[in-house]
C-alpha positions, 0 to 999 in steps of 0.5 A, a space after each residue: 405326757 400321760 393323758 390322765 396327767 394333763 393339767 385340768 383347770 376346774 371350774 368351780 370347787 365342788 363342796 360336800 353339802 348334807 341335809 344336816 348342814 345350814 345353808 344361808 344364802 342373801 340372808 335366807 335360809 336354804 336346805 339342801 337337796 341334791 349334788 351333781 357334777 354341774 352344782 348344786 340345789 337348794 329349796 328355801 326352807 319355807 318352801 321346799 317345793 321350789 328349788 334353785 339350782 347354783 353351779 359350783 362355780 357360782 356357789 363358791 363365788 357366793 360363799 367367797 363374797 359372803 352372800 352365802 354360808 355353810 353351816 356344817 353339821 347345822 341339825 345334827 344330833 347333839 347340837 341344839 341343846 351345844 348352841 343354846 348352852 354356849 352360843 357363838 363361843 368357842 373352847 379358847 373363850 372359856 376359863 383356862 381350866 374349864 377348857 384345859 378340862 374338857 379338852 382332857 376329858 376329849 383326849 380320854 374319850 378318844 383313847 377310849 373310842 381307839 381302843 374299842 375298835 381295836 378290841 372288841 373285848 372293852 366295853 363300858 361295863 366296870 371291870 372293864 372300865 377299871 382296866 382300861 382307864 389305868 391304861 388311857 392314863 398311862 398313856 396319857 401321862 407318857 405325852 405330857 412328860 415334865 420337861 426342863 423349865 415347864 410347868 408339871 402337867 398333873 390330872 384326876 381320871 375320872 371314874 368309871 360312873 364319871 367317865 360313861 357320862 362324859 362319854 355320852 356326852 360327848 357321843 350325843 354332841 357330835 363328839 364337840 371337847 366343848 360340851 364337856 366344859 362344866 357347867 356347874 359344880 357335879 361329882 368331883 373325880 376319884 384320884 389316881 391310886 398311882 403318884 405321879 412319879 412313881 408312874 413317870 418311872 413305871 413307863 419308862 420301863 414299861 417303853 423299854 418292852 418295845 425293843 428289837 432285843 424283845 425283852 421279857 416283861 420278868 426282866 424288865 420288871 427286875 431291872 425296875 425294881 432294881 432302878 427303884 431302889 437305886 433312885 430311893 437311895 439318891 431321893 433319901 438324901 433330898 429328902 423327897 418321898 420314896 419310890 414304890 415298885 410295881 406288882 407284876 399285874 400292874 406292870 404287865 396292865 402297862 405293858 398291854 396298855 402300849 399301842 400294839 402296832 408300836 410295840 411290833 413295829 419296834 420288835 418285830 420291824 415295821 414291815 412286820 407290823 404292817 402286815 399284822 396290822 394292815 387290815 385295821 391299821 388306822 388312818 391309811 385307809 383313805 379315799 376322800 380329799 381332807 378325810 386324813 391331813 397330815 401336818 409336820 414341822 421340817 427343820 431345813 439343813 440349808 446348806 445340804 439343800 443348796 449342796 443338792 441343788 448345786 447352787 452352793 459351788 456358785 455361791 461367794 464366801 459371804 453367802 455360805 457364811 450368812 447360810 451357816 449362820 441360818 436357821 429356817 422352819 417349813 410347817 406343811 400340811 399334805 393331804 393323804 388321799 391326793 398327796 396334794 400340798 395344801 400348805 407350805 410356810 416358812 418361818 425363821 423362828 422355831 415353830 410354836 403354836 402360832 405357825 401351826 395355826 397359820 399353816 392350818 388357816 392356809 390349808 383351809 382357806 381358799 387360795 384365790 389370792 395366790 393363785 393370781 398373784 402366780 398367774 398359773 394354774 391354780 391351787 385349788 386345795 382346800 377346805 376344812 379337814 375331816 381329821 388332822 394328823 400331827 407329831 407331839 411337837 409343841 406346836 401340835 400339842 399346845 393349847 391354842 391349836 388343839 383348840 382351834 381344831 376343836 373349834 372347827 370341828 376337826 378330830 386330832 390326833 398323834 402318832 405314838 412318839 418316835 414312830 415318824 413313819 407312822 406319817 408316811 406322806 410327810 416323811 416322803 414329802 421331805 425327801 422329795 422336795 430337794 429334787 423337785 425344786 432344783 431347776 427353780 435355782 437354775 441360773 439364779 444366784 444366791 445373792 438374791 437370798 442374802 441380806 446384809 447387815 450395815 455395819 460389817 456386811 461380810 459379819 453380819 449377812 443373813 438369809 431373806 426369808 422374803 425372796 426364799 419363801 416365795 421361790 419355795 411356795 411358787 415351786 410348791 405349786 408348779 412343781 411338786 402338785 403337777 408331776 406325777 407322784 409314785 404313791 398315785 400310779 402316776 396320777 399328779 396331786 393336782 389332777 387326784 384332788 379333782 377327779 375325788 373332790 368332784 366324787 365325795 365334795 369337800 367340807 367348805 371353809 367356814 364363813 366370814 365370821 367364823 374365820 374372824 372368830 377362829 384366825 382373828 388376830 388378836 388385840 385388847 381395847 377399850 369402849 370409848 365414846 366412839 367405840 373400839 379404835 383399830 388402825 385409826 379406824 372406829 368401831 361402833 354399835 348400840 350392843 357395844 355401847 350397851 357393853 360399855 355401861 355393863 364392863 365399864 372401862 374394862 379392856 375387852 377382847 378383839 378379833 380383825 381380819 386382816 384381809 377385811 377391816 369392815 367388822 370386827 368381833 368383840 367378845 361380851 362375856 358370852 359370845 363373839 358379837 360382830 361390830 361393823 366400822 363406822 365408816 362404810 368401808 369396802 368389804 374387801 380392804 385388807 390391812 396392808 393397803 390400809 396402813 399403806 396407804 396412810 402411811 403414804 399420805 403422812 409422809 406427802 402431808 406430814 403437817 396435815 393432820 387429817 386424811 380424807 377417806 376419798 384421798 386414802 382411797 386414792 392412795 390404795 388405787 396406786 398401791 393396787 395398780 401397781 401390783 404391790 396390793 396383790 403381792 402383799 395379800 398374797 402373804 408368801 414371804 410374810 410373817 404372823 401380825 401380833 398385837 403389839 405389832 399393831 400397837 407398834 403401827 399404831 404409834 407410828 403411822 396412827 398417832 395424831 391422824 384423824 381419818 374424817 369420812 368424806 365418801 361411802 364404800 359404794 363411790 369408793 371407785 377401788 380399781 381392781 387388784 393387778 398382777 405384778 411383773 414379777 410375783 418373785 420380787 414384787 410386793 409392797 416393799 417387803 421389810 426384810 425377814 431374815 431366818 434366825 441366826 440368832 437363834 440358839 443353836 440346837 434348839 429343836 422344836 419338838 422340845 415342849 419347853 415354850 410357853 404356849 400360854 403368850 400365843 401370838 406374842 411379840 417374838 411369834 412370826 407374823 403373817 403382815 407383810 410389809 408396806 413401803 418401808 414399814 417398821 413394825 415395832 415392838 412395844 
C-alpha cells in the first residue's frame, strides 16, 4: 500500500478559531490566541495575560458535551448592531414575506457580486446599475419559472438608489440575508418596465443563443417576433393581454446578461469553456476542507445498480418484482478539497426540503455516533461549511433550506441549470459508487432487502430501505473514503481531510443551542400550568410562565432535539428562549431510549398508570446494553421525525401515563452505549421502511411542483428510528 494511503487515525478534529470568533468555555468567555498542531490556546477575556492551552482532542471534547462553544465570526464587522436588532432569531422566525424579501434581496446582491468579479467594468455607479439590474432580474426570473400546480413567483427589482443600500447593508453585516429584512416602512422599489410574461418568452429565446449550432442574435430575434405574434394570436382568443416584442438592444441586453462560461460551454463544448475560462472559473479553485461543498440528489436505478453488482442473477422472482416496483433517493454531500463524503441518506420518498436539511445536518455534525456503532475508522468529516453548492431541485431552492443555510452562515449557490458537470465531484462520485460497492453484496442475498407484504407476499413484497441504507452508509465509509481517489494523485479522501484540516482547521459545528434552533424538530403546544408537555415530559420556567400571561393560551412554537431531551427552545415572539425539563434528566437522553423505554414499561405495567423515572431509567440500561440504544442513535436506516409523528406517539404510548421524578440526573446510573454484534442488523427493532412503490411513476424530483410551505409534514422521511414494534402514527 502506498504509504501516504496508510489509514490515519486522528486524535483530535482540529478547528479553525479567529480572533473574531467568541469562545465560551465553563461559562466564561475566551479570546483566542494562537494554533498549532498540538491544540489550541485561549486567554480569559478579563485576562489576556494568562493563557490556557487545550488539545484538539480535549477541545472537541469540550465542545461535544457543551462546556464549550465557538461562536464564529462573534466581532466581526456588522454584526453587533445584527445581534442587538434581532437577537437569538433566525431568518425562518420572521414574517413570511419579510424573509421571502430579504432572501431576494441576497440573491440579487449575490448576482451583483458574481458579476463584478467577472467584469471589472460593472460598478455602482447609475448607468451601470441600469444595465445590469435588468440582467440579475432576468436571471433571476429564468430560475423561478411558473411550473404546473405552483404558485406564480413575481418580484419588484429594486432601483439602483434602492439597490446600493441594500448592498452595503449587507456588505457591512457580513453578507448576513437577515440584515436585510425590514424593519420599518422605507422607499417602496420601482416596478419593472418588463411584464412578467413578456420576459417568460423574451428568455426562452434569448437561451436558445447558447446552442452548438451558435445562432446569431438577428436570427433568433426574428424567430422571436415571429413566436410573438403566433402566440398573440392564440391569447386573442382567450381574452388575455397581448405579448410585445423585444427591441434588438433589449434583447441583446439578454443575451450578454447569460453567464459566459455557459453560453461556451454549449457553443463551443465544454473543454473549450474550461480553457477560456480556467484562470477565473469559480468554484474549482479550492484548497481548504468545507471551503466549497457540493450537495446533489441521486435517483438510484435499483435494478441496473444490482445488475453491476452481480446480485441480480441471484435474485428469485419475488425480489426482482419487489426491486421493480421500487423507488429509492440518495441525498450527498461531498466536499471538493478531500473528495471526502460528508453525508449520504437514503430515502424512499422524492427529495423535498426536509432530506436536503437532514443530509446537510449530517455533514455538519459530528459523527461520533456512527463511528461507534461501525466499530471502524472513523468518519471524522465535518464541520459547517464555508459555501454550499447545489443543483435547482426544489429540495435546494425551497424556502426552508435556503434559509437554514443563511442561518448558519453558509453562502449558497446553483449552477447555471442543465449544466450538471458544473458539479464535477458529485457527477463522478455517482459513477463510482456502483463499482466500489460491489464486494459489500459478495455472498449476501437479496432477500435480506426485501420486505413482504401480509396478504399476497409475492404482490406485495418491497424493498427495506433499513437493511439497504445501512449496507450503502457502512460502505460509504470503509470503501469510497479509504481508497485512493484519481482526482487526489492517488491520495484516500479520508487521509486529504487530515492532512488540509490540520493546515487551515475547519469551522467547528455550531453549539448545542444553535443545532436545537436550526435542526429542532418542530412542534406546537400550548403553556399550561405546568409548562409545555413533549413526550410526557414537562417543561417549565419563570420566562415561560411569564409568556403564558402575555400569549395566553396562544399555541407557541417548539424545537427539541432529539438526541437531547433535557431543554428545549420555545420562541416568545423575539427569540429562541431555552426551557430546561422539570425533571433533572441526563443530557445525553435521546428520544428512542425515551420512548423506548416506556413503552417497554407499558406494555410489563399495562394497568399501572405511573412510571417511576429510576424504573424508565432501568428500562434505558437494558436497551443500552444490548446495543439497540447505539444502533438507533446511529439513525442509518431511519427517517426524518415530524410532528404528527410525535403526536402519533404521544397517543399511543403517552396517553394516561404520568411520569413521577423519584431519582436525579446525577444518580441516574445510565451504563455506557455498547456496540452491537452486528451494526447491519442491530437496532432497536427498526419499523420497516420500504422505498416508495407507490410512488408515482416518472415523477422527478428536481419538478419544483411540492409545496415547500408544509415542511416537515406527515408525508416528508423522518430521521426517528424505530423502538420495538413502534408504530408511528399519522394524525
Amino acid at each position: 500500500m502506498n504509504s501516504q494511503n496508510r489509514i490515519i487515525v486522528p486524535e483530535g478534529a482540529v478547528y479553525f478559531i479567529s480572533i473574531l470568533d467568541r469562545v465560551l468555555i465553563g461559562g466564561a468567555e475566551y479570546v483566542w490566541v494562537s494554533t498549532d498542531d498540538v491544540g489550541h490556546v485561549f486567554a480569559p477575556k478579563q485576562d489576556r495575560e494568562r493563557t490556557e492551552g487545550f488539545t484538539h482532542a480535549r477541545f472537541k471534547e469540550l465542545l461535544d458535551d457543551g462546556t464549550a462553544t465557538v461562536e464564529s465570526d462573534f466581532y466581526a464587522e456588522g454584526k453587533a448592531p445584527l445581534r442587538n436588532f434581532y437577537d437569538s432569531m433566525g431568518i425562518r422566525d420572521l414574517a413570511e414575506d419579510k424573509a421571502r424579501q430579504a432572501m431576494l434581496h441576497a440573491d440579487i446582491c449575490n448576482q451583483f457580486i458574481r458579476m463584478r468579479e467577472k467584469d471589472r467594468t460593472i460598478s455602482l455607479s447609475q448607468v451601470s446599475l441600469e444595465r445590469v439590474l435588468p440582467q440579475i432580474e432576468a436571471r433571476l426570473k429564468e430560475g423561478k419559472k411558473k411550473r404546473c400546480g405552483t404558485k406564480r413567483i413575481d418580484f419588484d427589482m429594486p432601483c439602483p438608489r434602492h439597490f446600493r443600500r441594500i448592498l452595503k447593508t449587507y456588505v457591512e453585516s457580513g453578507y448576513r440575508p437577515i440584515a436585510l429584512a425590514n424593519r420599518c416602512r422605507g422607499p417602496r422599489s420601482r416596478a419593472s418596465s418588463v411584464r412578467p410574461c413578456d420576459l417568460q418568452v423574451w428568455m426562452e429565446f434569448a437561451g436558445q443563443f447558447a446552442d452548438r449550432r451558435k445562432p446569431k442574435m438577428s436570427v433568433l430575434l426574428r424567430e422571436l417576433k415571429a413566436a410573438v405574434d403566433k402566440r398573440n394570436l392564440e391569447r386573442q382568443e382567450q381574452g388575455l393581454p397581448l405579448l410585445t416584442a423585444p427591441s434588438r438592444k433589449q434583447f441583446e441586453k439578454l443575451v450578454h446578461g447569460l453567464d459566459p462560461f455557459f453560453v461556451t460551454a454549449r457553443r463551443e463544448g465544454e473543454a473549450a469553456a474550461r480553457e477560456k475560462f480556467r484562470i477565473t472559473y469559480q468554484g474549482l479553485d479550492v484548497e481548504r476542507p468545507l471551503e466549497r461543498v457540493e450537495m446533489d440528489e441521486w435517483r438510484v436505478d435499483l435494478m441496473t445498480l444490482l445488475v453491476h453488482l452481480k446480485v441480480w442473477e441471484r435474485m428469485s422472482k419475488i425480489e426482482r418484482k419487489a426491486v421493480h416496483r421500487s423507488r429509492l433517493w440518495a441525498t450527498v454531500a461531498i466536499d471538493c478539497a478531500t473528495r471526502y463524503m460528508l453525508a449520504i441518506k437514503f430515502f424512499a420518498t422524492a427529495p423535498n426540503a426536509a432530506s436536503a436539511a437532514a443530509t446537510l445536518e449530517m455533514a455538519v455534525l459530528d459523527k461520533s455516533r456512527l463511528n461507534f456503532l461501525l466499530g471502524t475508522t472513523a468518519w471524522i468529516g465535518h464541520g459547517t461549511p464555508e459555501h454550499v453548492v447545489t443543483d435547482g431541485g426544489s429540495a435546494f431552492i425551497s424556502f426552508e433550506f435556503r434559509c437554514m443555510l443563511a442561518e448558519l452562515g453558509i453562502a449558497h449557490s446553483l449552477p447555471p441549470a442543465g449544466v450538471a458537470k458544473l458539479r464535477p465531484y458529485i457527477e463522478s462520485l455517482f459513477k463510482s459508487l456502483t463499482v466500489q460497492f460491489l464486494h459489500w453484496f459478495e455472498g449476501r442475498t437479496f432477500s435480506d432487502y426485501i420486505e413482504k407484504g401480509d396478504y399476497d407476499p409475492e404482490e406485495n413484497a418491497s424493498v427495506c430501505v433499513d437493511e439497504l441504507n445501512h449496507t450503502f452508509a457502512v460502505g460509504v465509509q470503509h470503501v469510497y473514503n479509504n481508497q485512493p481517489h484519481a482526482g487526489l494523485a492517488g491520495e484516500t479522501p479520508h487521509n486529504a481531510w487530515l492532512r488540509l484540516s490540520r493546515k487551515f482547521g475547519v469551522i467547528p459545528p455550531p453549539s448545542r443551542d444553535i443545532q436545537r434552533h436550526v435542526f429542532g424538530i418542530n412542534c406546537s403546544r400550548k403553556i399550561g400550568d405546568k409548562g409545555i408537555c413533549i413526550l410526557g415530559i414537562h417543561y417549565n420556567s419563570r420566562p415561560l410562565q411569564d409568556l403564558r400571561v402575555k400569549a395566553g393560551q396562544t399555541v407557541v412554537r417548539v424545537r427539541f432535539d432529539r438526541f437531547g431531551l433535557k431543554r428545549i427552545s420555545v420562541w416568545n415572539g423575539d427569540g429562541w428562549m431555552t426551557v430546561n425539563s422539570s425533571f433533572d434528566l441526563p443530557d445525553d437522553l435521546s428520544v428512542w431510549e425515551w420512548v423506548g423505554a416506556v413503552k417497554e414499561l407499558r406494555r410489563i405495567h399495562a394497568d399501572n398508570a405511573e412510571r417511576n423515572l429510576s424504573s424508565v431509567y432501568q428500562a434505558i440500561n437494558g436497551l443500552r446494553a444490548s446495543g439497540d440504544a447505539a444502533a438507533a442513535r446511529a439513525e442509518l436506516g431511519s427517517s426524518v421525525l415530524t410532528e404528527q409523528r410525535i403526536r402519533g406517539i404521544e397517543r399511543e404510548h403517552f396517553r394516561g401515563i404520568t411520569v413521577v421524578e423519584d431519582k436525579k440526573a446525577a444518580k441516574a446510573d445510565l451504563v455506557p452505549l455498547e456496540r452491537p454484534h452486528d451494526p447491519l442488523h442491530a437496532g432497536i427493532d427498526a419499523f420497516p421502511e420500504t422505498f416508495g412503490a407507490d410512488q408515482e411513476e416518472g415523477a422527478d424530483p428536481h419538478d419544483n411542483h411540492r409545496d415547500d410551505q408544509n415542511f416537515l409534514d406527515e408525508s416528508t422521511p423522518n430521521q426517528l428510528g424505530g423502538v420495538d414494534d413502534l408504530k408511528f402514527n399519522d394524525e
